[in-house]
N, C-alpha and C positions, 0 to 999 in steps of 0.2 A: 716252628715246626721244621725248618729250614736246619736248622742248626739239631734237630734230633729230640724236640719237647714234646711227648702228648700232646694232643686237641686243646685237654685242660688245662694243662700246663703254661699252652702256650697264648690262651686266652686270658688266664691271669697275670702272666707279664704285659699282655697288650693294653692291659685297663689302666698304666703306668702313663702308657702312650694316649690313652683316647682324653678325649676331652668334649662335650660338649652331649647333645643329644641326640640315642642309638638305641636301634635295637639290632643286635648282631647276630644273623643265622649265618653260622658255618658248616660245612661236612667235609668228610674224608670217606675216605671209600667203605668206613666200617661203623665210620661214628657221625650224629648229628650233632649239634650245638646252639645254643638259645640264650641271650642275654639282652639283659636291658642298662639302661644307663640309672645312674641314684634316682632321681624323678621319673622315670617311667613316661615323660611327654610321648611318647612316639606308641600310636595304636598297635597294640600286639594281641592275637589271643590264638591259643593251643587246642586242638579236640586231639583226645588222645583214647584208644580203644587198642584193644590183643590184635587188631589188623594193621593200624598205621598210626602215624601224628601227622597231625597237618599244621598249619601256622598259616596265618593271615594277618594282615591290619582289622578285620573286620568280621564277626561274625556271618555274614551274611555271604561271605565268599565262602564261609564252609558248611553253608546250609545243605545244597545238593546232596553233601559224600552220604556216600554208605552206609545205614545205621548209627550216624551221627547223633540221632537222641535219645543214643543209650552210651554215647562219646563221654567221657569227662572231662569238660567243658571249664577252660578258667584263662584267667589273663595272668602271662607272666609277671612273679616278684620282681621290681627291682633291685638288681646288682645280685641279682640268684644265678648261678651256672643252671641249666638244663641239658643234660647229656642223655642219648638215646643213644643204644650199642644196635647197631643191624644182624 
């Protein structure tokens, strides 16, 4: 991003660079960012509703939110980009 790439952009040259196992949440001031590595080891899961996304390791950290069980509720694919625009 340093050099002038999109979020996307620049997360896709970085997957050249990673190695091993990740789940990577990024942001920038306009965008959010969500990936996982080919295996998916690493606990990740998304509630996502018209007010927010949230991201956890665990269910149970996003039990409290707001209206959350009317949330849509699922664990990141791996090696799937997930971009959210604010």
């Amino acid at each position: 991003m340093r050099e002038g790439d999109e979020l996307e952009t620049a997360l896709q040259k970085g997957f050249e660079e990673l190695d091993g196992f990740y789940t990577l949440l990024m942001g920038t001031s306009d965008k959010l960012a969500l990936v996982r590595d080919a295996f998916a080891c690493k606990p990740a899961v998304v509630a996502e509703t018209e007010e927010y996304v949230a991201i956890a390791s665990e269910f149970r950290s996003l039990s409290h939110l707001p209206d959350v069980k009317n949330a849509h509720i699922y664990e990141p694919a791996p090696e799937e980009l997930y971009v959210w625009s604010i």
